[in-house]
Residue frames as a rotation matrix with the C-alpha (Angstrom) as fourth column:
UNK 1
-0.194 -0.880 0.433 -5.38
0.593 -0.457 -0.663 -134.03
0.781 0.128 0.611 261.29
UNK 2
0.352 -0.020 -0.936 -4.79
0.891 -0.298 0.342 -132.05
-0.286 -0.954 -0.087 264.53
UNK 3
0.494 0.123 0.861 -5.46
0.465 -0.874 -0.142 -128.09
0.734 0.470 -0.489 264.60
UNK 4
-0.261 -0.626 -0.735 -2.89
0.965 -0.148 -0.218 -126.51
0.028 -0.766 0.642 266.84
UNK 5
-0.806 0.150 0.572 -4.29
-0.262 -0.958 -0.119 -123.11
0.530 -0.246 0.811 266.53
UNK 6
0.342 0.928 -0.148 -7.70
-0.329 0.266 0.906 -124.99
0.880 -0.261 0.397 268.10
UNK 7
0.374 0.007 -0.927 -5.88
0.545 0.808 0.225 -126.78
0.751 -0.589 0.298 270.70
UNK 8
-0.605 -0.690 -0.397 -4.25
0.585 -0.047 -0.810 -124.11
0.540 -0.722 0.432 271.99
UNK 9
-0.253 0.818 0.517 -8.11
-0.811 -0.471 0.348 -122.30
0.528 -0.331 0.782 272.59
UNK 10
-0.322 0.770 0.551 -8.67
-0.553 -0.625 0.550 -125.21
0.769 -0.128 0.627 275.03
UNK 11
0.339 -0.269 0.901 -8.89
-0.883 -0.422 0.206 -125.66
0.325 -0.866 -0.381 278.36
UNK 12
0.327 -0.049 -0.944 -7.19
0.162 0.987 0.005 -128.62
0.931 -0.155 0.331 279.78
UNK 13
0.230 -0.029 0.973 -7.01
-0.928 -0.307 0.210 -129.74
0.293 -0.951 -0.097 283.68
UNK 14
-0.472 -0.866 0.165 -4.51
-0.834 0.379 -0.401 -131.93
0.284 -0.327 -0.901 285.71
UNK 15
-0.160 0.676 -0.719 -5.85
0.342 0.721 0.603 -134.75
0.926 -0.149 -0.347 287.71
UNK 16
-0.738 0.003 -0.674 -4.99
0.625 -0.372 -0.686 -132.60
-0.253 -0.928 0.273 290.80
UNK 17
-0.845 0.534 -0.031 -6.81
-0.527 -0.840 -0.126 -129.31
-0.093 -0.090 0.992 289.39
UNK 18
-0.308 0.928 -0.208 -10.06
-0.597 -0.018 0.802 -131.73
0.741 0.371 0.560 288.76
UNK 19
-0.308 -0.314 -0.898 -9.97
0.743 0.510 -0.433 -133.29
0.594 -0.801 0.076 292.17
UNK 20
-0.932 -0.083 -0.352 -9.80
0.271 -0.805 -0.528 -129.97
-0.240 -0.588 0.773 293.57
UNK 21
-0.920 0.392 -0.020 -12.44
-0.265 -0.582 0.769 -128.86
0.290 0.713 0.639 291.39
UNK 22
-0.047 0.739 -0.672 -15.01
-0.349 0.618 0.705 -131.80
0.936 0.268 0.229 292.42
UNK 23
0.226 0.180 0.957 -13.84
-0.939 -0.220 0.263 -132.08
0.258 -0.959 0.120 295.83
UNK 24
0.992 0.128 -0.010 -12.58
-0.123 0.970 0.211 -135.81
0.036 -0.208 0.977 295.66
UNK 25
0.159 -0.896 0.414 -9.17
-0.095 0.403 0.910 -137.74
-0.983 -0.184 -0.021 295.86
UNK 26
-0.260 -0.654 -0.710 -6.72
-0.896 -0.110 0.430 -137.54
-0.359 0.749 -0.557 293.09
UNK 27
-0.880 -0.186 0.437 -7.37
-0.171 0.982 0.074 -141.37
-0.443 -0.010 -0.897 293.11
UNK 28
-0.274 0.904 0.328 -10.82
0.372 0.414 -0.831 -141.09
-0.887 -0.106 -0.450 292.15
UNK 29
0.591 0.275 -0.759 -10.48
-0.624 -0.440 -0.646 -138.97
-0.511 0.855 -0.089 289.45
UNK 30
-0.563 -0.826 -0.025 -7.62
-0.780 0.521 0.345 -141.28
-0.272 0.214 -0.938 288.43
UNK 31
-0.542 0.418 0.729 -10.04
-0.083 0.836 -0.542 -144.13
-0.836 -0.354 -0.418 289.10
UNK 32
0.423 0.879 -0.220 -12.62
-0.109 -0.192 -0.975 -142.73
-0.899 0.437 0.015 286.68
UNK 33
0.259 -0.413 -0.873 -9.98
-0.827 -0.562 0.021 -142.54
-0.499 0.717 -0.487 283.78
UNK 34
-0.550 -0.753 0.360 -9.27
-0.741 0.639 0.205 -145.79
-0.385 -0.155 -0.910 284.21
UNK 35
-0.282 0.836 0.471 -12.59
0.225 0.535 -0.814 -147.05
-0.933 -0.123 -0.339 284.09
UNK 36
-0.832 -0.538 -0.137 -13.04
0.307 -0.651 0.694 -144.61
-0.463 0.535 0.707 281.29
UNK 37
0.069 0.926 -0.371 -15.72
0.996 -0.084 -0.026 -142.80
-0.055 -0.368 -0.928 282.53
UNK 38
0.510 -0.293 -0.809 -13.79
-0.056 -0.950 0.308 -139.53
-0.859 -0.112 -0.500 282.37
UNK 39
0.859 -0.424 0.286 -12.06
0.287 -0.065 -0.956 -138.88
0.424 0.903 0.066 278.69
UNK 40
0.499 -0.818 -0.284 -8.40
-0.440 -0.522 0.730 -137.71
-0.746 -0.239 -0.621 279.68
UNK 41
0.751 -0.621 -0.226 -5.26
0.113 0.458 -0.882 -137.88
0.651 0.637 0.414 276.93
UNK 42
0.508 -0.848 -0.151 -1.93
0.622 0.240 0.745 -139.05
-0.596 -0.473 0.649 278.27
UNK 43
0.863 -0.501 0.074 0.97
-0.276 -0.588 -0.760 -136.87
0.424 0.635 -0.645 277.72
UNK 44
-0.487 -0.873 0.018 3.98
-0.466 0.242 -0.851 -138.99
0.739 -0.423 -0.525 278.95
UNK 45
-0.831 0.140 -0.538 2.85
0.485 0.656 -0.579 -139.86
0.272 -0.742 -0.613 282.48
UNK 46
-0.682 0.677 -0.278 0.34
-0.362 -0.642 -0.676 -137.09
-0.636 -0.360 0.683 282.76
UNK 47
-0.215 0.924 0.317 -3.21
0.975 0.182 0.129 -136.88
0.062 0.337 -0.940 282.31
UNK 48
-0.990 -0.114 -0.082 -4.76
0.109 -0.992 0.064 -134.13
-0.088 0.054 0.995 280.72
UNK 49
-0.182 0.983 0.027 -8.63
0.945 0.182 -0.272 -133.80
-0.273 -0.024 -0.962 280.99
UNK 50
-0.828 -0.078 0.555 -10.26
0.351 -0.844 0.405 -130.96
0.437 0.530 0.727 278.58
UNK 51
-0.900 0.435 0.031 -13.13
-0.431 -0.898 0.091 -128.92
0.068 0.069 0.995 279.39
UNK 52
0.002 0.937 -0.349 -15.60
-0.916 0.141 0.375 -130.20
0.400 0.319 0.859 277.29
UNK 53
-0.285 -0.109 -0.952 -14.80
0.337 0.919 -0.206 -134.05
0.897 -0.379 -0.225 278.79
UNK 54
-0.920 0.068 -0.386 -14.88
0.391 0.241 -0.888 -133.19
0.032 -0.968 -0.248 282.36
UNK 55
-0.412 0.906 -0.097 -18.58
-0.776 -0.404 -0.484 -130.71
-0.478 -0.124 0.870 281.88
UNK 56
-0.170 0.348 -0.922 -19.59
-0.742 0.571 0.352 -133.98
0.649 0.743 0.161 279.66
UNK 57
-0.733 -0.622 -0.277 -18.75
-0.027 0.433 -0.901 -135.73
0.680 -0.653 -0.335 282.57
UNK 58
-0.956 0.227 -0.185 -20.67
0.048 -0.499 -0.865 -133.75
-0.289 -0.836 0.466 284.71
UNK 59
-0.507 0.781 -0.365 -23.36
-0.860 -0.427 0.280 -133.84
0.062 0.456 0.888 282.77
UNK 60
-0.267 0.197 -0.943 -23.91
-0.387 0.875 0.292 -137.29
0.883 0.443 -0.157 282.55
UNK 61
-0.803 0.014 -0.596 -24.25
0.529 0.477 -0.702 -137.36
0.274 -0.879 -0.391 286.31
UNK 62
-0.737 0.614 0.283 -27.26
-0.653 -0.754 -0.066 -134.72
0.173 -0.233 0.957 286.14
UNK 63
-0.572 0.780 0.253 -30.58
0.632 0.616 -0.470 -136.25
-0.522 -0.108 -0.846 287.05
């Protein structure tokens, strides 16, 4: 079951604002979703990419 008083504590980011964020092409972050290397949920045609996914993300690229 899905907590809407939880979801609305948290953070979620476009494919533009994580692009921006990381310094790459929309496409690449796109790319990565695809692959599904990045977590993102579809809302309609958007992607929505939370927080904790994209620093999970990021983590996974740490050495």
């Amino acid at each position: 079951m899905i907590n809407i008083i939880s979801m609305s504590e948290e953070q979620y980011y476009s494919i533009e604002e994580v692009a921006k964020m990381l310094k790459v092409a929309y496409l690449t972050v796109y790319r990565w979703i695809q692959a599904k290397r990045l977590i993102a949920l579809k809302a309609g045609k958007q992607y929505r990419v939370t927080k904790k996914d994209l620093d999970a993300f990021l983590n996974s690229y740490k050495g």
